[in-house]
C-alpha positions in Angstrom: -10.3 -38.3 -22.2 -13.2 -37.4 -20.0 -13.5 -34.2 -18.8 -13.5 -33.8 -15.0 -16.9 -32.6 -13.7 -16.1 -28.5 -12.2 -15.5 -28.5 -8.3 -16.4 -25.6 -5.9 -12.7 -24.4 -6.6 -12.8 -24.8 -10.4 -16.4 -23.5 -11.2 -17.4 -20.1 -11.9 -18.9 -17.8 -9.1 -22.5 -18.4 -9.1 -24.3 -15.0 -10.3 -27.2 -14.5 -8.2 -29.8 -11.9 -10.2 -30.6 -8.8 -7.9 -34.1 -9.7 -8.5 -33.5 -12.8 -6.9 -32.2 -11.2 -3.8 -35.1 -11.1 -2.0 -36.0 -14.5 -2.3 -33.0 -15.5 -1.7 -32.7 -14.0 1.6 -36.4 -15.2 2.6 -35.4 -18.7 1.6 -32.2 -19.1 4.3 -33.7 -17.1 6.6 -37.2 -18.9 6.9 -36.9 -22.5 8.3 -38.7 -25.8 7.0 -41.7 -26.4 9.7 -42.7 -30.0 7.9 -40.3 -31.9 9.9 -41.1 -30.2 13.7 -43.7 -31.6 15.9 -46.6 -29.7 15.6 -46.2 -26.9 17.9 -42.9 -26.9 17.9 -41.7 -23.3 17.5 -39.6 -23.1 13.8 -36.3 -21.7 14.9 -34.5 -19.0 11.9 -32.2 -20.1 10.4 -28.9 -17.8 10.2 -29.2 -14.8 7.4 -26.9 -14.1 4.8 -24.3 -12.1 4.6 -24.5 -8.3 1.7 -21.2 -8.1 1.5 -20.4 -4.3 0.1 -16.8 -4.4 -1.4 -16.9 -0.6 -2.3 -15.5 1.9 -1.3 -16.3 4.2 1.4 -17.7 7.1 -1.1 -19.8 4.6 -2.8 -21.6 3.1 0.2 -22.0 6.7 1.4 -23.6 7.5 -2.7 -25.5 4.5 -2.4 -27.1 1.8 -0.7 -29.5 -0.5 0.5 -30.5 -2.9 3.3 -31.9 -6.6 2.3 -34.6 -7.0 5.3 -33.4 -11.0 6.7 -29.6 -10.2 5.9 -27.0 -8.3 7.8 -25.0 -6.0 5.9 -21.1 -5.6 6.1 -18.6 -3.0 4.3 -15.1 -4.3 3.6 -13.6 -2.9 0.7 -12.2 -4.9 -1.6 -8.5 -4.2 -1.2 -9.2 -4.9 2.5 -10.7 -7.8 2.2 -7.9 -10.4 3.2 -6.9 -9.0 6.2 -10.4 -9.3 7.2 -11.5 -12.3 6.4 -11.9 -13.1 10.1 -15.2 -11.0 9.7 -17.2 -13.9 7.8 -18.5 -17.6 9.0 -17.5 -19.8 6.3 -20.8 -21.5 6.6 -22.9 -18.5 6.6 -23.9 -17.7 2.8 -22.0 -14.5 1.6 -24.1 -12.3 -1.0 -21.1 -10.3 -2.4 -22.0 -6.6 -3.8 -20.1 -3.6 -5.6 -21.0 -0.7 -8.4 -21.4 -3.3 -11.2 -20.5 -6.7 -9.9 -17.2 -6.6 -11.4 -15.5 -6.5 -8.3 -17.9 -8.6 -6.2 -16.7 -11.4 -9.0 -13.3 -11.1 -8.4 -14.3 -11.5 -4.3 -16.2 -14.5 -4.3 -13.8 -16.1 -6.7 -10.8 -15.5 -3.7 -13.5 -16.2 -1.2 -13.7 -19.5 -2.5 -10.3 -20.0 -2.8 -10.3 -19.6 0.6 -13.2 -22.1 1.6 -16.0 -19.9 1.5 -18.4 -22.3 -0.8 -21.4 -20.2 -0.3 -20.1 -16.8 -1.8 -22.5 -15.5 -4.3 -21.8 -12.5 -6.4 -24.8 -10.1 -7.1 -24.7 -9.9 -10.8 -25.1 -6.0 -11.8 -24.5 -5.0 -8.3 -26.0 -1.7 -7.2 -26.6 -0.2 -10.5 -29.0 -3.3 -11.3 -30.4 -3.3 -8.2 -31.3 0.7 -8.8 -32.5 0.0 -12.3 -34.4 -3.1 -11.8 -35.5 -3.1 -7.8 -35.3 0.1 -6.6 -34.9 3.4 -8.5 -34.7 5.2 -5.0 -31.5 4.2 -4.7 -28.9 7.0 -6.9 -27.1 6.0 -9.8 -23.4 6.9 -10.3 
């Protein structure tokens, strides 16, 4: 028998390294010139999405802003009833305290047709430790 290739809604959550972020963001946000006229002014492209799935006395511990993205808070146990909030075409960088959480978010965000849900492996700790030690531990 031969195994069936994984599909969006069969494959793991894609871990995206908080060192990564950056790029990342600068990579969506930053359009492709080569193929305008020259002259042509290079429209953005739409930002991503920093999805914080804390809670409300963790994002008030701790947080950061991703220059290129636009950050939203819904807390995880929140999150279906506001999944009006997100543009399924618009990537979704999904953050919490260790990326436990985030995981279990982009795998229902898929689920629900969001194929560009990323979960930010280590989530704010790593970030802390490995980006920016300005930002507390907990």
């Amino acid at each position: 028998m031969t195994p069936t290739p994984p599909t969006p809604a069969t494959s793991w959550p894609v871990q995206l390294p908080v060192r990564d972020l950056i790029a990342f963001v600068q990579d969506r946000v930053l359009a492709p010139s080569h193929d305008l006229p020259a002259g042509t002014a290079v429209p953005a492209k739409k930002g991503p999405v920093l999805l914080d799935v804390r809670e409300a006395w963790e994002l008030q511990t701790a947080r950061f802003d991703l220059p290129g993205a636009r950050s939203l808070h819904i807390p995880m146990g929140t999150l279906p009833a506001r999944l009006h909030e997100l543009d399924r075409l618009q990537p979704i960088l999904v953050l919490c305290h260790h990326g436990a959480r985030s995981l279990q978010c982009v795998t229902f965000l898929q689920r629900q047709g969001f194929a560009s849900a990323y979960n930010v492996a280590g989530g704010i700790d790593a970030w802390s430790r490995e980006v920016d030690g300005r930002v507390p531990r907990y």
